[in-house]
C-alpha positions as a printed Julia matrix, in Angstrom:
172×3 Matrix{Float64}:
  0.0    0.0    0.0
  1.67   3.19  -1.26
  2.21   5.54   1.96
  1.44   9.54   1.96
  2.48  11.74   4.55
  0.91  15.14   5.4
  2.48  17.96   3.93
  2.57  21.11   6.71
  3.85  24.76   6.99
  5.66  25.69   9.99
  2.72  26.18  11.91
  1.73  22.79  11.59
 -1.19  23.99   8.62
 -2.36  20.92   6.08
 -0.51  21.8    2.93
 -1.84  18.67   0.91
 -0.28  15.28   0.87
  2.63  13.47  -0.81
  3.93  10.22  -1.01
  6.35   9.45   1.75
  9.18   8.12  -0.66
  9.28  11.16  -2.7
  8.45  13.63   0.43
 11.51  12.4    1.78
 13.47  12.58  -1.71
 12.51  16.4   -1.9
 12.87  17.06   1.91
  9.09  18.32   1.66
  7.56  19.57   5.42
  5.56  16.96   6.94
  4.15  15.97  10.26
  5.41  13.46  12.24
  5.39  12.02  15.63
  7.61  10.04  18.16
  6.59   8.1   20.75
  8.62   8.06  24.38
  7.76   5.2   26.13
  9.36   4.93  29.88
  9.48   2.08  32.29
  9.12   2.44  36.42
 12.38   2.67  37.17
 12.61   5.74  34.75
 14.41   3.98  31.5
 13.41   5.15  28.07
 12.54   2.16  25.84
 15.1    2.26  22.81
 14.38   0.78  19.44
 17.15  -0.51  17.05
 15.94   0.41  13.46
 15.58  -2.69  11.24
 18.77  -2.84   8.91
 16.25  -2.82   5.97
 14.25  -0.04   6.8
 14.54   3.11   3.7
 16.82   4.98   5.72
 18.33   5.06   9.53
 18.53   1.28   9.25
 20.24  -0.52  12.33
 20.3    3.34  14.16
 18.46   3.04  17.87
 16.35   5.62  18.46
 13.1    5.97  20.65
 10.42   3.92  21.49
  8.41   4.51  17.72
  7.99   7.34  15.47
  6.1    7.85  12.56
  3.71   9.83  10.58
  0.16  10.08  11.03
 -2.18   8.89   7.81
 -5.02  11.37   6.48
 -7.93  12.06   8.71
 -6.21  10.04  11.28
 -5.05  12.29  14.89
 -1.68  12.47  15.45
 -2.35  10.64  18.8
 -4.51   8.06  17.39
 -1.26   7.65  14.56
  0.92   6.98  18.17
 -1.19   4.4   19.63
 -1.06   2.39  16.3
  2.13   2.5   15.72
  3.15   1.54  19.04
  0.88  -0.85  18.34
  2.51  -2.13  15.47
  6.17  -1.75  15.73
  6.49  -2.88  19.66
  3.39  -4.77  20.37
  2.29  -2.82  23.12
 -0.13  -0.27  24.48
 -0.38   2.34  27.13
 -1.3    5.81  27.71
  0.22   8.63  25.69
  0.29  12.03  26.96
  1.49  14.97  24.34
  4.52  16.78  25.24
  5.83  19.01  22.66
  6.51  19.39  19.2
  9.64  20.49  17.17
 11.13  20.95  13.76
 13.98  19.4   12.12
 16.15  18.89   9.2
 18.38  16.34   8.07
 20.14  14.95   5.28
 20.96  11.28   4.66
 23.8    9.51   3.28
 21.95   7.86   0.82
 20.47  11.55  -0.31
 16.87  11.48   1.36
 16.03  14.22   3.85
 14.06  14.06   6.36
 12.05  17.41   7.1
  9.51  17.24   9.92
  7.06  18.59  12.55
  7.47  15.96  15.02
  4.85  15.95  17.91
  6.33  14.08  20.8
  4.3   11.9   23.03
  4.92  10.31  26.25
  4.26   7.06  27.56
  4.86   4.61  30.57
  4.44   0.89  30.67
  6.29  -2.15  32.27
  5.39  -4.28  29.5
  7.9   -6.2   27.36
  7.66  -5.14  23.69
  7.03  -7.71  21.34
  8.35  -6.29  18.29
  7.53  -6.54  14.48
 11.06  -7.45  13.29
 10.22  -5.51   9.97
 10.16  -2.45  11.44
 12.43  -3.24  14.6
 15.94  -5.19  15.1
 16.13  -4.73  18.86
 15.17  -3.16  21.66
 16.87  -2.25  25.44
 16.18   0.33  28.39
 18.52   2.73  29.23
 18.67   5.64  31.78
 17.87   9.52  30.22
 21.52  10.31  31.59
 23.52   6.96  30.24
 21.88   7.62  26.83
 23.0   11.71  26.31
 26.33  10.58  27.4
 26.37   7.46  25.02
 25.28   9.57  22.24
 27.8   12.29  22.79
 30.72   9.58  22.61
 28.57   7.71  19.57
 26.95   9.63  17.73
 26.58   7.92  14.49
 24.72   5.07  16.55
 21.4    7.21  16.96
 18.85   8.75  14.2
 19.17  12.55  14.0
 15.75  13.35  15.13
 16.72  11.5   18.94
 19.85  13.33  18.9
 18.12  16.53  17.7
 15.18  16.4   20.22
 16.93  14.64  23.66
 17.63  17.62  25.67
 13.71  18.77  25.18
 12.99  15.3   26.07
 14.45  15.11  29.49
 13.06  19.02  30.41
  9.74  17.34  29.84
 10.03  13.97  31.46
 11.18  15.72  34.82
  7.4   17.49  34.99
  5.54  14.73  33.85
C-alpha cells in the first residue's frame, strides 16, 4: 500500500499530501510524531531500526515514530504504531513538538514537525522485526552521554530532540 504523509507549513497547517518516498526525496515539510515510552524505574525504551528499513537502518532511536495517515489524529497515529512496531499499548500524553532537518547519506532528507508523546508501561515489547531489530532500556543520563561519545549510533531526530525530552520527562 503506497504511503502519503501530510504535507505542513511551519505552523503545523495541512498543505496537501505526498507520497512518503518522494516527500523524503525532496525534503518536503511533513508531520510526524515520536513516541517516548518509559518504564518504572525511569528507563526510556530504545528501538534498534531494522537494517532494511529506507533509511536510519540498524540506528536506535526511541520507542516509535512515525507519521500520522489522512484524517487520522496524530495521537490516534501513536497508539497504532506503538501498536505495530512494539506490540504494546499504554497511555500517551502529548509533550511538545519540534522541527527538524536532516540529510541522509543515501540523499533522502528528512524534514519534519514531530509531535512528541509520552508514555509509561512495564510491559515487554514484542516487536515486528520488519520495522524493529532490537530493543533495550537505558537511563535519560547513560543515553545523552552514550550519544555524545557515539553519535553515528542514533537517528538525527533522537539526537536533535533529547535535551527537550528530558526538560519534559522531569514534569511529567
Amino acid at each position: 500500500m503506497e504511503e502519503h504523509v501530510i504535507l505542513v507549513d511551519e505552523l503545523d497547517l495541512p498543505q496537501g499530501k505526498m507520497e512518503k518516498l518522494e516527500a523524503h526525496q525532496k525534503g518536503a515539510l511533513h508531520r510526524a510524531f515520536s513516541v517516548f515510552v518509559f518504564n518504572d524505574d525511569q528507563e526510556l525504551l530504545l528501538q534498534q531500526r531494522a537494517k532494511a528499513k529506507y533509511h536510519s537502518g540498524g540506528l536506535w532511536t526511541n520507542t516509535c515514530c512515525s507519521h500520522p495517515r489522512e484524517g487520522e489524529s496524530n495521537l490516534a497515529a501513536a497508539e497504532r504504531r506503538l501498536k505495530e512496531e512494539m506490540g504494546m499499548s499504554c497511555e500517551l500524553l502529548y509533550g511538545f513538538n519540534f522541527l527538524y532537518k536532516a540529510e541522509f547519506e543515501d540523499g533522502l532528507i528528512e524534514h519534519e514537525l514531530d509531535h512528541v508523546f509520552f508514555g509509561k508501561s512495564n510491559s515487554k515489547p514484542q516487536i515486528n522485526t520488519v520495522e524493529v531489530e532490537d530493543f533495550r532500556y537505558v537511563k535519560l543520563e547513560d543515553l545523552k552521554e552514550d550519544i555524545e561519545m557515539n553519535p553515528n549510533m542514533y537517528t538525527p531526530w533522537l539526537r536533535i530532540c533529547l535535551n527537550k525530552v528530558i526538560e519534559h520527562h522531569i514534569t511529567l
